[in-house]
C-alpha positions in Angstrom: -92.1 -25.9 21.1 -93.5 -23.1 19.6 -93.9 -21.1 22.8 -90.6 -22.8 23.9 -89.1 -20.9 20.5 -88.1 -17.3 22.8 -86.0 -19.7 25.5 -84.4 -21.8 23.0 -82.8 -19.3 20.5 -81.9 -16.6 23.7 -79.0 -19.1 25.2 -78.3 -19.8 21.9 -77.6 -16.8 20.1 -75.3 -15.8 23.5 -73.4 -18.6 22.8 -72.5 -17.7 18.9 -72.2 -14.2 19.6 -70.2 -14.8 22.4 -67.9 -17.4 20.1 -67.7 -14.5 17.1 -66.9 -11.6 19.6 -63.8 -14.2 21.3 -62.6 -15.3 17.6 -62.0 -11.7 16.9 -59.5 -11.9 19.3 -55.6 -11.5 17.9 -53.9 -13.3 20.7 -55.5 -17.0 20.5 -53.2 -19.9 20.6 -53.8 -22.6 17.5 -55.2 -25.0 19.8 -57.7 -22.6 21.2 -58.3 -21.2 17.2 -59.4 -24.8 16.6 -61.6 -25.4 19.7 -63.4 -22.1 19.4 -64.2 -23.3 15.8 -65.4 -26.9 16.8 -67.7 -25.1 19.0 -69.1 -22.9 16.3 -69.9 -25.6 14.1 -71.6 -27.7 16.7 -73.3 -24.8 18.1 -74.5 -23.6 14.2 -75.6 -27.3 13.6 -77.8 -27.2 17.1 -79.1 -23.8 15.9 -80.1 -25.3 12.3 -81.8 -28.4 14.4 -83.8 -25.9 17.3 -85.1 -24.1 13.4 -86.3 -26.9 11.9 -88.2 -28.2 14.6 -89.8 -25.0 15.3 -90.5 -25.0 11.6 -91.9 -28.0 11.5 -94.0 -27.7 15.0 -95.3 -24.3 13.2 -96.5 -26.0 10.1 -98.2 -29.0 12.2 -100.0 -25.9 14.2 -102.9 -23.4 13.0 -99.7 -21.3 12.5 -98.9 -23.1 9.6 -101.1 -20.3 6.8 -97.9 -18.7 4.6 -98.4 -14.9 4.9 -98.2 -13.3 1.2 -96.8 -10.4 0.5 -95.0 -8.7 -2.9 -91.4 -9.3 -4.1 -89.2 -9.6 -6.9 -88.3 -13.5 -7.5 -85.0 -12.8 -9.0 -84.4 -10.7 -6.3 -85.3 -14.2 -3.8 -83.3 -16.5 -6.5 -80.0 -13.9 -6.2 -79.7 -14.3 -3.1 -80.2 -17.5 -2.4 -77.6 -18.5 -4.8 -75.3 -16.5 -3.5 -75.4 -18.0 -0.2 -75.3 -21.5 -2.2 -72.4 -20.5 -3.9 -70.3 -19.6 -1.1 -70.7 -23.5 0.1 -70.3 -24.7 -3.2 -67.2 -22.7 -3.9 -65.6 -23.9 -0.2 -66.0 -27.9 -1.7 -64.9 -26.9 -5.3 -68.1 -28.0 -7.0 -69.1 -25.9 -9.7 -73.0 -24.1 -9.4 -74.4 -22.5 -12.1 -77.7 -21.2 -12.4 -80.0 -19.7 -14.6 -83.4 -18.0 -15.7 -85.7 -18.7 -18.3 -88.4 -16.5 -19.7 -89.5 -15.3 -16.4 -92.1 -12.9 -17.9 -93.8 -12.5 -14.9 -91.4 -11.7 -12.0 -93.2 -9.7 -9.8 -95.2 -11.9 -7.3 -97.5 -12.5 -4.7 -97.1 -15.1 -1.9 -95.0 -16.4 0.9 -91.4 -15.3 -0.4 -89.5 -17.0 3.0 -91.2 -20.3 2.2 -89.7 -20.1 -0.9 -86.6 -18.9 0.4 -86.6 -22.3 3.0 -87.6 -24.5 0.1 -84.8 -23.4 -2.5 -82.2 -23.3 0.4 -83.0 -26.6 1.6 -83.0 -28.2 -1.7 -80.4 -26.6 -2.7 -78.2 -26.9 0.4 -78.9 -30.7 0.0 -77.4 -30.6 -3.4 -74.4 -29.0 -2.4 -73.7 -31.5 0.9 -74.2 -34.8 -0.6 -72.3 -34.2 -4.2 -68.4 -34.9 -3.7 -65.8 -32.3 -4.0 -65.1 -31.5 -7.6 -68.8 -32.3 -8.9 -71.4 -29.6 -10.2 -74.4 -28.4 -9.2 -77.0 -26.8 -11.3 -80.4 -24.5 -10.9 -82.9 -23.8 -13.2 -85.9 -21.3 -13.0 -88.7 -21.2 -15.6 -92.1 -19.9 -15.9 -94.3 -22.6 -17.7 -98.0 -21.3 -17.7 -99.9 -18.5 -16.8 -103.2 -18.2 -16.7 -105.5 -15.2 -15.6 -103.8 -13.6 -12.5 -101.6 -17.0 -11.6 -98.5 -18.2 -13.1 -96.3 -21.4 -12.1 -92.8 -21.8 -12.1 -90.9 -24.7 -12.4 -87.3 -25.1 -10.5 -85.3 -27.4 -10.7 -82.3 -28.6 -8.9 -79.9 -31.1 -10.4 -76.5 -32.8 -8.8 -73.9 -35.2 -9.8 -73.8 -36.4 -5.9 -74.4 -39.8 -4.7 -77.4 -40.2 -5.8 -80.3 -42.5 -3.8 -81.8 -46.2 -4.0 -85.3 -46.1 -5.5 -86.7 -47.1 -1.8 -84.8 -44.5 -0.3 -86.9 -42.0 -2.7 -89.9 -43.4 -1.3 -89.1 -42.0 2.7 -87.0 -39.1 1.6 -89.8 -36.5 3.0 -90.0 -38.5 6.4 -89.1 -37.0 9.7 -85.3 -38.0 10.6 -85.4 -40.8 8.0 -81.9 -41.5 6.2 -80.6 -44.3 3.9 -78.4 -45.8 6.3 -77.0 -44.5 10.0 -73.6 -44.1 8.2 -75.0 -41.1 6.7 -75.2 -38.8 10.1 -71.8 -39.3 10.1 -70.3 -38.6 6.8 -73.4 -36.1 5.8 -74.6 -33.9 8.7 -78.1 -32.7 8.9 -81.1 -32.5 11.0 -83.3 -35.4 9.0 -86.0 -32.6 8.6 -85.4 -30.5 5.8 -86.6 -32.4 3.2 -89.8 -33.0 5.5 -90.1 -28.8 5.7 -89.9 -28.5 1.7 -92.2 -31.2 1.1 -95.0 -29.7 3.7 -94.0 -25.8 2.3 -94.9 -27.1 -0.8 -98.2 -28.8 -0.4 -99.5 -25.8 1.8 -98.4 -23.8 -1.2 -100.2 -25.7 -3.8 -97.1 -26.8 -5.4 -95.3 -30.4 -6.5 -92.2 -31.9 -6.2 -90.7 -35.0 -8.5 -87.4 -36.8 -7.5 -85.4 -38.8 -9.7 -82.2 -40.1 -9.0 -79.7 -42.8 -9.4 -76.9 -43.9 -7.0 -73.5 -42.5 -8.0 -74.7 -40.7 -10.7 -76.9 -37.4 -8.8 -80.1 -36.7 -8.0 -82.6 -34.2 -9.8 -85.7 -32.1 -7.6 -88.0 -31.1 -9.9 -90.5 -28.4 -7.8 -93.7 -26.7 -9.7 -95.4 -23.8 -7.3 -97.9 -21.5 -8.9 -97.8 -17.8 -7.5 -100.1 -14.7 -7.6 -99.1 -12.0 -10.3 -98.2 -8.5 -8.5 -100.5 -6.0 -10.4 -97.8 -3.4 -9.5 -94.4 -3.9 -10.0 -93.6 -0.2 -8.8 -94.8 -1.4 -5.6 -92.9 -4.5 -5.3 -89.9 -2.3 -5.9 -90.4 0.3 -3.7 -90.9 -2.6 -1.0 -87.3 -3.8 -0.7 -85.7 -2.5 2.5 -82.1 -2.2 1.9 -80.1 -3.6 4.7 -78.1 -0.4 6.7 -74.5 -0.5 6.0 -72.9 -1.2 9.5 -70.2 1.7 8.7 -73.3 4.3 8.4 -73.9 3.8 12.4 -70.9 5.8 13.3 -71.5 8.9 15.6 -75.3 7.7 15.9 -76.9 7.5 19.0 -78.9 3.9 20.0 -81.1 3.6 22.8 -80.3 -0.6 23.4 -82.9 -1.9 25.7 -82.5 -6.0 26.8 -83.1 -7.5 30.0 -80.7 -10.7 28.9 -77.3 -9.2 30.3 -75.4 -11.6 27.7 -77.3 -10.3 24.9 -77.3 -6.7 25.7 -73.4 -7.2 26.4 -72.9 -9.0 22.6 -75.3 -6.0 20.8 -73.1 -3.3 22.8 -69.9 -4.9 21.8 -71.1 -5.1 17.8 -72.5 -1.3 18.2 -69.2 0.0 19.5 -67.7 -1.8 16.8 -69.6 0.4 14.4 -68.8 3.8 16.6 -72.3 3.8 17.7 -72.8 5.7 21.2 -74.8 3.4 23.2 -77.4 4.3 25.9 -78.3 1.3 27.8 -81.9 0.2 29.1 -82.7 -3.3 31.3 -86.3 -3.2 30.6 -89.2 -0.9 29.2 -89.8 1.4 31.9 -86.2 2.1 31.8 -85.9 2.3 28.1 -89.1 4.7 28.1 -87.5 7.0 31.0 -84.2 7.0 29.1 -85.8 8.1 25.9 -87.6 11.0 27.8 -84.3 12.4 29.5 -82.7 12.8 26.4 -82.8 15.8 24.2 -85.1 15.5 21.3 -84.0 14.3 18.1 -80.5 12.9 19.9 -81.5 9.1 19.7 -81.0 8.1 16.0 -82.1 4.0 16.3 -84.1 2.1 19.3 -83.6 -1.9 19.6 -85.9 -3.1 21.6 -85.9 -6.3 22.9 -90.0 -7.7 23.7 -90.3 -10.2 26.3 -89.2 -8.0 29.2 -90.5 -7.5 33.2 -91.5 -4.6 34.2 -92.6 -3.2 31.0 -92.5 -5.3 28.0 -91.0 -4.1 24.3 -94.7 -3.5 22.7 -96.0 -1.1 25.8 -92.6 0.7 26.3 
């Protein structure tokens, strides 16, 4: 699966982009507004299902080591939320969260594991409390000793709750309280299996309590390196390019998938980008070369390629 990870995703991501770029269009009829958004949703729930398995065939693999690196987690925690929220808000369920006496926030470790771990937990909360119910996220630092403090988060719901056996499976592949539930709560069945290993391989817990009709509470403890430079962590933070700041640049585009060069050329035009196309890395490379120098602004570069692949060209 893990090799398979390149062939899934490409057909994939042609479909959504292909969906986004027709749902732009001003003309649709209401019956084709609501079919192009049945589509989406099936095609984003497939694209959450093809993730976790790769995640989980990754973690079951020698791939499976977290690779550490600096960051900021408030900076992780922000934005998290904020994606949390925007569920939360669509369902009118109140999320609130909050810090406390995070002394050390400048870490070392695997910041996307924690990233898949908070979404997941939190994403969980969100889907199985009812419209009108709250949500709410606590952060705390609760030790620290020498160069490694813990952090305790927890995650508490007034959702439906689970039966005390159910608790016992909860971090099972595909295991859920009752079939009813794929209906009524749509998921893959392996997220909580994802957090659960994350955690371990991060030297971390997790507690569950909960009580059916009355919400659930994840209590998750991960310890964490202390960054010895916070200037450093700082510094590191890449801030996203506004897509407005592309106009009048020039972007060399080089795919060999025609429906994924076609949905990056359409996005780039968008932005009032000039666009000079390239169907593989020789072409790409020779493309480069004929043009002036200093005239090409950004390069996407696609790396599975025949010919010449991304990394040589």
């Amino acid at each position: 699966l893990s090799h398979m990870s390149h062939d899934l995703r490409t057909p994939l991501n042609g479909i959504l982009g292909m969906l986004e770029r027709a749902e732009e269009s001003p003309d649709l009829s209401e019956e084709l507004q609501y079919c192009l958004s049945n589509i989406h949703s099936a095609s984003n729930h497939l694209n959450a299902l093809i993730n976790d398995v790769l995640d989980m065939s990754r973690l079951e693999s020698s791939q499976a080591t977290p690779a550490k690196k600096m960051f900021d987690l408030r900076v992780v925690i922000d934005a998290c939320c904020s994606i949390i929220q925007s569920s939360a808000k669509q369902h009118y369920i109140n999320f609130t969260y909050r810090y406390i006496d995070l002394q050390h926030p400048y870490l070392l470790g695997c910041e996307l594991c924690l990233q898949k771990i908070l979404i997941n937990v939190l994403g969980n909360a969100v889907k199985f409390t009812q419209d009108g119910g709250s949500v709410s996220f606590e952060v705390e630092e609760i030790s620290c000793e020498g160069n490694t403090a813990s952090f305790r988060f927890v995650v508490s719901d007034t959702g439906i709750g689970m039966k005390d056996g159910y608790q016992e499976h909860i971090f099972e592949p595909f295991w859920q309280e009752n079939n009813h539930a794929r209906t009524n709560y749509e998921g893959t069945g392996l997220g909580m299996t994802i957090v659960k290993k994350l955690i371990d391989n991060m030297g971390g817990t997790i507690v569950i309590n909960s009580r059916v009709n009355e919400g659930s509470c994840f209590n998750i403890v991960l310890p964490f390196s202390i960054s010895s430079n916070a200037f450093a962590v700082q510094d590191s933070f890449e801030k996203p390019l506004p897509l407005s700041s592309l106009k009048g640049m020039t972007v060399l585009l080089c795919d060999d998938n025609i429906l994924n060069r076609d949905i990056a050329e359409h996005i780039l035009k968008k932005a009032d980008a000039n666009v000079i196309i390239a169907c593989d890395g020789e072409e790409a490379v020779q493309a480069f070369e004929n043009c002036a120098i200093g005239s090409v602004d950004v390069i996407l570069m696609d790396i599975m390629m025949p010919v010449m692949d991304g990394l040589m060209a």
